[in-house]
C-alpha positions in Angstrom: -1.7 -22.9 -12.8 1.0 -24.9 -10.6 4.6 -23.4 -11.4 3.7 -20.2 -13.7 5.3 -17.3 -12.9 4.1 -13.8 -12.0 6.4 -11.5 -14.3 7.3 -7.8 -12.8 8.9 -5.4 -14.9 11.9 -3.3 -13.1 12.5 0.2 -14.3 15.3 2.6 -12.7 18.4 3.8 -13.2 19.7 0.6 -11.1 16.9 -2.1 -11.7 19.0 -5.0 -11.1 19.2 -4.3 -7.0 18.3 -2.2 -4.1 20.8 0.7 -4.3 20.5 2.7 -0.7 18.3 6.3 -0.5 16.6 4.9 -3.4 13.1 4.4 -2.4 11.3 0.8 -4.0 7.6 1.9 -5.6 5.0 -0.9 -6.6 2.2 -1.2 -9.0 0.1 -4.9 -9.1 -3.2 -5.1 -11.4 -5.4 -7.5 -12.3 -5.4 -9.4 -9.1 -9.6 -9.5 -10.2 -8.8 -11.7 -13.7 -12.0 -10.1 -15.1 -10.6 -6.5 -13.9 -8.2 -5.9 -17.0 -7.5 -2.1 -17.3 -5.2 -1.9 -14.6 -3.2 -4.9 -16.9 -3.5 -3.0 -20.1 -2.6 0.4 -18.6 0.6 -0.7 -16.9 1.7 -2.2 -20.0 1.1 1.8 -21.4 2.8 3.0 -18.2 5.7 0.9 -18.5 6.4 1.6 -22.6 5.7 5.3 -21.7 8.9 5.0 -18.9 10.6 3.0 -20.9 10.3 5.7 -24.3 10.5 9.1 -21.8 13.8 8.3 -20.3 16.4 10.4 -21.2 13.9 13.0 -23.2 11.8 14.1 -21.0 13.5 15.0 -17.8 10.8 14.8 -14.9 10.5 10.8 -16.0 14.2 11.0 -16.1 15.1 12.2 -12.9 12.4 10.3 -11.5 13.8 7.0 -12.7 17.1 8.2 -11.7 15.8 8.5 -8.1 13.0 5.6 -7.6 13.1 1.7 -8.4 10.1 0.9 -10.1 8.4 -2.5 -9.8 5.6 -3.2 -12.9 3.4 -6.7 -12.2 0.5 -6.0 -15.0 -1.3 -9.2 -13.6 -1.0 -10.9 -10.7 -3.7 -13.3 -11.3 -2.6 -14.8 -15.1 -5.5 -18.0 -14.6 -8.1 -15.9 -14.3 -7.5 -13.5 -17.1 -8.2 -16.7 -19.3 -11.0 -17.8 -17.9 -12.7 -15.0 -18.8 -13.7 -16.0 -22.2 -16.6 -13.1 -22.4 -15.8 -10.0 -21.4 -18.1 -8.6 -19.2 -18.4 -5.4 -17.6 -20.2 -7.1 -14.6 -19.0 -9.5 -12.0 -17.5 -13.0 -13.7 -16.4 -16.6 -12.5 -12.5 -14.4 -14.4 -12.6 -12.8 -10.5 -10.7 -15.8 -8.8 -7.9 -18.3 -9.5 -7.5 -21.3 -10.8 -8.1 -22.5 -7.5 -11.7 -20.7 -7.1 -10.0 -18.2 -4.1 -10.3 -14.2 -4.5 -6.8 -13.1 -3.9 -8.0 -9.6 -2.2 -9.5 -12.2 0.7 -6.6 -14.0 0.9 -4.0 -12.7 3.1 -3.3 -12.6 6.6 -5.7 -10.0 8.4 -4.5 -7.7 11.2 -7.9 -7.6 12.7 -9.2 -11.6 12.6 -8.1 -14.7 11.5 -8.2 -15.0 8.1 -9.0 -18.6 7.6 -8.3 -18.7 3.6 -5.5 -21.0 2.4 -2.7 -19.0 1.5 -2.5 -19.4 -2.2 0.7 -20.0 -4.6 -0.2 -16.0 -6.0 -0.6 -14.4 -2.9 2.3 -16.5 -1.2 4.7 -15.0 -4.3 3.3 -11.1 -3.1 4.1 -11.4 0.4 7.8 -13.2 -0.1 8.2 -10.6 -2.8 7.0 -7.7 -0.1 9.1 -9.1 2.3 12.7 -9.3 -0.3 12.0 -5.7 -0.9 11.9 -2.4 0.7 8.8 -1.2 -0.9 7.9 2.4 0.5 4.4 3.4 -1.7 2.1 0.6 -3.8 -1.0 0.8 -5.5 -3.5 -1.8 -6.7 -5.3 -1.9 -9.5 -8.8 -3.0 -10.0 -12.0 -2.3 -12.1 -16.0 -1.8 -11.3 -15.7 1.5 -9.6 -14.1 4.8 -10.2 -13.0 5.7 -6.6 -9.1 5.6 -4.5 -9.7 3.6 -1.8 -7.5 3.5 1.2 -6.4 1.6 4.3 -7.8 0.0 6.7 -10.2 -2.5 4.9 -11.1 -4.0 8.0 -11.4 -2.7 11.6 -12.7 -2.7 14.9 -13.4 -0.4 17.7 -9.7 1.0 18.3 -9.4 2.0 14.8 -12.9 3.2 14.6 -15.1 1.0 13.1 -18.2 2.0 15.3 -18.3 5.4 13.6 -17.9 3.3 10.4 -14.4 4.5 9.4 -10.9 2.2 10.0 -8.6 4.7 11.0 -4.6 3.8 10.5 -2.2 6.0 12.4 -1.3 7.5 9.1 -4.9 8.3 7.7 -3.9 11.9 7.0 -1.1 10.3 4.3 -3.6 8.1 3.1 -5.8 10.7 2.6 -3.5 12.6 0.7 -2.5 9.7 -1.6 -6.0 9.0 -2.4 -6.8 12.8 -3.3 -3.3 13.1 -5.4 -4.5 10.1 -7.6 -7.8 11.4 -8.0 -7.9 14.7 -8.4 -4.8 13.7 -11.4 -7.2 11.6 -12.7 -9.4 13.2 -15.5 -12.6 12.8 -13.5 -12.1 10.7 -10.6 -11.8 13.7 -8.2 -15.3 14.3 -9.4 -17.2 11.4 -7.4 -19.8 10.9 -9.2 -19.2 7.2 -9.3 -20.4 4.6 -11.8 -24.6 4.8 -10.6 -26.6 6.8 -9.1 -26.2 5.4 -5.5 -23.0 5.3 -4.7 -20.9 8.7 -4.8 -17.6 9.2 -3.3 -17.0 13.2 -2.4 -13.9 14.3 -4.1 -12.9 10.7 -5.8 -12.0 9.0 -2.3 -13.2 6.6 0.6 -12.2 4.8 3.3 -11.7 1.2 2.3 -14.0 0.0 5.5 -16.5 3.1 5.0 -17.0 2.1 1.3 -17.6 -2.1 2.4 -15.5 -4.3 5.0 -13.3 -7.1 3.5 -10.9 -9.4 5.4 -7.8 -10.4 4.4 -7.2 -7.8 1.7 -4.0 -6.5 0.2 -3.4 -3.1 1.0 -4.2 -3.7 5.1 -1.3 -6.6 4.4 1.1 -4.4 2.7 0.4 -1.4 5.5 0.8 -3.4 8.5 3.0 -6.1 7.5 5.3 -4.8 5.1 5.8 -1.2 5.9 4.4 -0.3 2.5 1.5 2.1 2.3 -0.7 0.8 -0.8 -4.5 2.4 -2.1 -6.8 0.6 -4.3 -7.5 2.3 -7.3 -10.6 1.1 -9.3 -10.4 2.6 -12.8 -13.5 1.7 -14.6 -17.1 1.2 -14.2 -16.6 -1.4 -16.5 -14.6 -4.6 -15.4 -13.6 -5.3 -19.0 -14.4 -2.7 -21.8 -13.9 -3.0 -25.4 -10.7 -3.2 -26.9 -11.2 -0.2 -28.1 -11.9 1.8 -24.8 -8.6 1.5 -23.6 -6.2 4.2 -25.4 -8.7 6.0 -23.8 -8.3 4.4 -20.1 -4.5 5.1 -20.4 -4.9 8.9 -21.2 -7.5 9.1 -18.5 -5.0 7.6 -16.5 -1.5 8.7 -17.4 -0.9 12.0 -15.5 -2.3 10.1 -11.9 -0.2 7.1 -12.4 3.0 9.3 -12.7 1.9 11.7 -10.0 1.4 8.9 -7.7 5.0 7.2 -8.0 6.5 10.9 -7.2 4.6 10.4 -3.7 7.2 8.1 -3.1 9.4 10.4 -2.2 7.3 12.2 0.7 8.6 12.4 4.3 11.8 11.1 6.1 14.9 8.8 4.7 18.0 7.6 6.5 20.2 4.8 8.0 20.6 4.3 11.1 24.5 2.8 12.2 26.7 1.9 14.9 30.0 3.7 16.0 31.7 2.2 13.1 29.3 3.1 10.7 27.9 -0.4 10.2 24.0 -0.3 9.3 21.8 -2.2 11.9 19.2 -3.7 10.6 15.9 -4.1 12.5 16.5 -0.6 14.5 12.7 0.3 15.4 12.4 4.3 12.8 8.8 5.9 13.6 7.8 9.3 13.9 6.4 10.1 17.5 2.4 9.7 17.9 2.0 7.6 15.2 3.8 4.3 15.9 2.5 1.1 14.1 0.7 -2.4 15.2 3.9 -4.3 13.6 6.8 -1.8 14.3 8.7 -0.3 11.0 12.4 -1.4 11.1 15.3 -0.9 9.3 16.4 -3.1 6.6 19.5 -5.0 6.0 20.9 -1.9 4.8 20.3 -0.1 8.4 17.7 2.0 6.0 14.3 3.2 7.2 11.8 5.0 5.1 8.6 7.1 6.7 5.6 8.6 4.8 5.1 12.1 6.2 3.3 14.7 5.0 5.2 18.4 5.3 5.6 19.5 9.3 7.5 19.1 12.1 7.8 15.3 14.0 10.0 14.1 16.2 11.7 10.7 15.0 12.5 8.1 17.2 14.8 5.3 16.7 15.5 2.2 19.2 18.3 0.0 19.0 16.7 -3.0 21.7 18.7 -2.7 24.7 19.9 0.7 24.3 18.6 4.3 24.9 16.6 5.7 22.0 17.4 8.7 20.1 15.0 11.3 19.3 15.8 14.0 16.7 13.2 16.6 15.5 12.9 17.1 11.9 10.8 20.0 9.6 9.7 17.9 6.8 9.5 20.0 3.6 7.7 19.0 0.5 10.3 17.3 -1.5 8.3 15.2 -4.0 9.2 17.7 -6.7 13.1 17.0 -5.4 12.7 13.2 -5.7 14.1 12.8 -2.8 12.6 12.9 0.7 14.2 14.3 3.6 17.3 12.4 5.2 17.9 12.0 8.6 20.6 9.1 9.6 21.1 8.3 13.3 24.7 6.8 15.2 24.6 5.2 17.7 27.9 5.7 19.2 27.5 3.4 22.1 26.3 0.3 19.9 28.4 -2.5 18.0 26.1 -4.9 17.0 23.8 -6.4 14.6 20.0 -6.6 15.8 18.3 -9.4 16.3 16.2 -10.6 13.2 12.6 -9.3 14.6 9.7 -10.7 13.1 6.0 -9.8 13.4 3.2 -12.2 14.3 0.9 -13.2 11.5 -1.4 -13.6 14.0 -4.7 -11.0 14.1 -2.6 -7.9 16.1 -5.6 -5.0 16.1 -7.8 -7.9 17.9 -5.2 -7.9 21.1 -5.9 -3.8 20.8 -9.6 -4.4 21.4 -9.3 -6.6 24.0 -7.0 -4.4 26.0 -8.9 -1.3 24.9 -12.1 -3.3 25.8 -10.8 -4.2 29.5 -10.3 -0.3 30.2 -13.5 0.9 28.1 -16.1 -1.0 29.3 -17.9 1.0 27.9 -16.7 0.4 24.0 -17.6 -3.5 24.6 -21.4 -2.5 25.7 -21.5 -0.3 22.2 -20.0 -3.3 20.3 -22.9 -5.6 21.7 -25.3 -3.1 21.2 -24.0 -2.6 17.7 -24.3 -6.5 17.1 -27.7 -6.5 18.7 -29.0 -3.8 16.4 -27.7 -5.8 13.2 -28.9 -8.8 14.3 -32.6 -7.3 14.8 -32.9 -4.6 11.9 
């Protein structure tokens, strides 16, 4: 409905602003209308916070150490249209405006034709205003994690059937964390008989392809990693199913905000110690479509799982800097490893660097296409096939 507002809930020790080293965490629900146990579970999660601070000590040091962003429905208009609940599909599913909001934003592998709409336009300026590090989305239908990439091509492996990120083996490890905290997710029995998902997880384009979803968005645009969790078989249970959905629930939902916390932290400044913003901060080998900056704050934040990488970070113009680092596990810490970087020779404030919205993985094809012929024949071949089973 034209000028309602999309309410998130803030929780941290400083929830008023960004407060440097403090990583920014993310959960969205209900972005389905007709998907409504994400909504009623982060409105559990959030008087659960809210109640545990200061008594019980793992939610207060992880408050102390994390700013946490609640939205329990991103799609308000929809949540009252559904005036029967239904565990099946429902007309509750869009917006006011008829438009699925997981088709709705810009796609990194084609051009996502959808006009942007006021919801999903309030996500990505609200993505782009914060330095969210880990997100999840909630939905309903399924029981399964689902991660990134949603879409793909042949350079991230959609000819094997599987969208491969540079970061799959994060991915893969945020997906199993939630599931296997989950009281039966990590089983993968899924909601029929057909469809089974080995140890609660799958590849969002392995599962089905969909273009111009939110997690692919919030990965490749805004230097957040986000899953999709679907929570229920049901779209929209009983009332009096849901104590039930939040117990199922609770232990996975805190498990996965302490994930957060994996990996690499730091600022990177000039000889005075003044941050620069918009320093390029990626670990070597796995180096991103749209390139992970700095913020405002000179402040970088990488996902890593425990090992050793070597961290590069460019400054345009001047030499980079490498520095190796042995990443521990230090999600039980709440606080991931930090690494700054000076750069003694530089004295000046980047450039504002902004990535195309335009479809960046389809350049990669092309490109990968013109040196492997051979990956084009497989792609017609693999049309041809479709086209005649």
């Amino acid at each position: 409905l034209k000028g309602r507002d999309l309410w998130v809930l803030v929780l941290g020790k400083f929830p008023t602003h960004h407060k440097i080293g403090i990583p920014e965490f993310k959960y969205v629900a209900n972005m389905h209308g007709d998907e409504t146990v994400g909504r009623e579970i982060l409105l559990h999660l959030i008087d659960f916070l809210v109640t545990s601070y200061r008594r019980d000590p793992v939610i207060t040091r992880l408050l102390n150490n994390t700013r946490i962003h609640i939205m329990p429905t991103m799609n308000p208009d929809g949540f009252e249209a559904t005036k029967v609940p239904d565990c099946y599909y429902s007309r509750g599913r869009y917006n006011k405006n008829g438009e699925d909001l997981n088709r709705n934003f810009p796609d990194a592998f084609e051009a996502n034709n959808a006009s942007i709409q006021p919801e999903t336009r309030a996500v990505m300026d609200w993505i782009k205003n914060e330095t969210f590090v880990l997100s999840a989305n909630l939905h309903g239908g399924a029981l399964v994690a689902s991660y990134t990439f949603d879409n793909g091509n042949s350079v991230t492996g959609s000819l094997k059937g599987y969208s491969r990120s540079p970061d799959d083996d994060v991915f893969i490890h945020l997906a199993k964390t939630y599931s296997f905290n989950h009281i039966s997710m990590y089983k993968g029995t899924g909601c029929d008989n057909r469809q089974t998902f080995p140890e609660g997880i799958t590849n969002g384009y392995s599962w089905y392809q969909l273009e111009g979803g939110m997690q692919d968005y919030n990965y490749v645009w805004g230097q957040c990693f986000e899953i999709t969790l679907e929570l229920s078989c049901c779209k929209y249970p009983p009332a009096d199913q849901l104590e039930k959905f939040w117990r199922d629930n609770k232990v996975a939902l805190i498990e996965y905000i302490k994930q957060v916390h994996l990996g690499v932290k730091g600022q990177v400044t000039d000889r005075n110690g003044n941050p620069i913003p918009n320093a390029i901060v990626e670990a070597e080998g796995r180096q991103h479509v749209c390139p992970y900056r700095t913020n405002e704050q000179g402040e970088y934040f990488l996902l890593l799982l425990p090992g050793t990488y070597v961290i590069n970070a460019t400054v345009p113009g001047y030499k980079p800097m490498l520095k190796t680092v042995e990443i521990p596990d230090n999600t039980g810490n709440f606080s991931a490893l930090k690494q700054d970087f000076s750069f003694s020779e530089v004295s000046i404030r980047s450039k504002v660097a902004s990535c195309p919205k335009t479809p960046l993985y389809q350049h990669l094809a092309w490109a990968s296409a013109a040196v492997k012929p051979t990956l084009h024949v497989l792609g017609l071949m693999t049309i041809m096939l479709v086209i005649f089973k």
